[in-house]
C-alpha positions in Angstrom: 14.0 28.1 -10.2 15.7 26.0 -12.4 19.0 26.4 -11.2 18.0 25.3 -7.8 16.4 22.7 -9.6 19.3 21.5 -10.9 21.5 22.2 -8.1 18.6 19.9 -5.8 19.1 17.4 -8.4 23.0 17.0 -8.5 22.9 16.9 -4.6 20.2 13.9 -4.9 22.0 12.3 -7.4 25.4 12.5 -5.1 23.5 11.0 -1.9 22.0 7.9 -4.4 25.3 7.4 -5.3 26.8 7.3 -2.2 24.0 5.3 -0.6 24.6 2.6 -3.4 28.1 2.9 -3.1 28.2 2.1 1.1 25.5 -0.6 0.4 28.0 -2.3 -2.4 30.9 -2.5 -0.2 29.0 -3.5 2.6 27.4 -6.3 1.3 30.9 -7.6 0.2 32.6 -6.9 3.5 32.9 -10.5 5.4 31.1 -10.9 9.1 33.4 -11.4 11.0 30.8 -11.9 13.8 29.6 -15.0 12.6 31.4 -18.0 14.5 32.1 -21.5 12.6 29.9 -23.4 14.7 27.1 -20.9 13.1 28.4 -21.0 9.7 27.7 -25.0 10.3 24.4 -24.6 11.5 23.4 -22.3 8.2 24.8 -25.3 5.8 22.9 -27.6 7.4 19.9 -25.5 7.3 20.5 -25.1 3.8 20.3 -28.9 3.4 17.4 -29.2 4.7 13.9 -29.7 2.7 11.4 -27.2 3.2 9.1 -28.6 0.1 6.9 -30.0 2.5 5.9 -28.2 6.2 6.2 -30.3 9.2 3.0 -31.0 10.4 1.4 -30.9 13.7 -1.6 -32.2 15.1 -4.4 -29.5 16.4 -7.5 -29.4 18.0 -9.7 -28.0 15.6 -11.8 -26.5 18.5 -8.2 -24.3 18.9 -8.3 -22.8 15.4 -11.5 -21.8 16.0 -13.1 -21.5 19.2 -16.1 -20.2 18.6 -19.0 -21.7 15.6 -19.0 -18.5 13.6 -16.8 -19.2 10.4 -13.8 -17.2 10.2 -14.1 -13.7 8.7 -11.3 -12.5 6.5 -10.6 -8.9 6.9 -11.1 -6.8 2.8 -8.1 -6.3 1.7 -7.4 -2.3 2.1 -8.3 0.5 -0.6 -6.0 1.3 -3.4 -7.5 4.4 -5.7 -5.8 6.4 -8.4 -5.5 9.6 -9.4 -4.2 11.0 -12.8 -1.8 14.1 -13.5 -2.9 15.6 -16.7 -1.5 19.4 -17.9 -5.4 20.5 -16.1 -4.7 19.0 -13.1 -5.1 16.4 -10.6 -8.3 13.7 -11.5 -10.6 13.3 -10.1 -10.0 16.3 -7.3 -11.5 15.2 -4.9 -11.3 11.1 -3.6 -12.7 9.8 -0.8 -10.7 6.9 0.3 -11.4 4.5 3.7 -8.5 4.7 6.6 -5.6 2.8 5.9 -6.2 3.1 1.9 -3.6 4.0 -0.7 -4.1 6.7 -3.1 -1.6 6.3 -6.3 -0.9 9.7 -8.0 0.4 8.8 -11.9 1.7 11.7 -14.1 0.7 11.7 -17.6 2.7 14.3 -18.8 6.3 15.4 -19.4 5.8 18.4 -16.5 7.2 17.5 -13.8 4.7 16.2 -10.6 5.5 16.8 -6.9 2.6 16.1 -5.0 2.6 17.6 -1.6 0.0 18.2 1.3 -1.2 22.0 1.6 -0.3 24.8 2.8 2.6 25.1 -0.4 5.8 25.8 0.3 5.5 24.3 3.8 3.6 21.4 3.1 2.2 20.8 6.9 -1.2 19.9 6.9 -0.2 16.3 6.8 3.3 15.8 7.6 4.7 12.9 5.3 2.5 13.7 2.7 4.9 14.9 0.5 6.7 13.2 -2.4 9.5 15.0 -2.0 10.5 15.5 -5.6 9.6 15.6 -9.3 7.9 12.0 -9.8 6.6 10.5 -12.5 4.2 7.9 -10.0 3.5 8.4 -5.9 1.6 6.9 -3.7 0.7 7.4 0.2 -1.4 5.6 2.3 -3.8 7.5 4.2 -3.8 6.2 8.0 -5.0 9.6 9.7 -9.0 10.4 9.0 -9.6 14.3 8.1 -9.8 15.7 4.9 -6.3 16.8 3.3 -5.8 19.3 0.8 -3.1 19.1 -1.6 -1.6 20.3 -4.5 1.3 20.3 -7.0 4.4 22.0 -5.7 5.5 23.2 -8.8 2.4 24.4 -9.9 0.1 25.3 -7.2 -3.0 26.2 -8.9 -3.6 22.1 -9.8 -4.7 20.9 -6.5 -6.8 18.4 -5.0 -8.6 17.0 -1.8 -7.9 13.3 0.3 -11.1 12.7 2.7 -10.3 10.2 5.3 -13.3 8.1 6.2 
């Protein structure tokens, strides 16, 4: 276990590096697909003051077209949920569709949190940190109830409902 740990690990590690490294040089590399005339056209944009918006008269019958006052929508749910060396608190959360559930580790042990059944973790598909985190959070879109648990230690698990 943990030599595949470690092994998983280096091989992350490699393709961080390697991502960072392609992003560095390609954020230095010039475009050469940018004309003069456009490099022009960005100076001047860059000159420009953008303190104030331009303004524009409107019909305020067009902002509004019917007499109800405008309703703004709540903004969506974000709920925790605590790692502790007893498991995942509180187990079970019941969360609204489109909410966020944040997972936080409290300990030193190392947190993976992953939709059931374990290894596979296919109940819900993209549920799945994907590694040993220390904070993870997922936002719930598809209503159902979800079981999940820790992949390294299977016994602490928990349960998402969707509403």
């Amino acid at each position: 276990m943990n030599k595949k740990f470690l092994v998983l690990t280096g091989v992350l590690i490699i393709i961080v590096a390697a991502t960072v490294l392609f992003m560095s040089q390609r954020a230095l590399a010039p475009d050469e697909d940018i004309s003069e005339e456009e490099v022009e056209e960005m100076e001047e944009a860059d000159d420009q003051d953008f303190s104030t918006p331009p303004t524009e008269e409107t019909d305020p019958a067009e902002e509004n077209p019917s007499d109800e006052p405008d309703e703004e929508e709540p903004a969506p749910q974000t709920l925790s949920v605590t790692y502790s060396a007893t498991g995942f608190s509180p187990s079970v959360v019941n969360v609204e569709a489109g909410g966020t559930v944040v997972f936080q580790n409290t300990t030193s042990n190392c947190m993976w949190v992953a939709s059931d059944p374990h290894p596979t973790h296919t109940v819900l598909p993209g549920f799945d940190s994907g590694a040993c985190l220390q904070s993870y959070q997922f936002t719930f879109t598809q209503t159902g109830s979800w079981s999940y648990h820790n992949h390294f230690r299977e016994s602490h698990r928990g349960t998402i409902v969707v509403e």
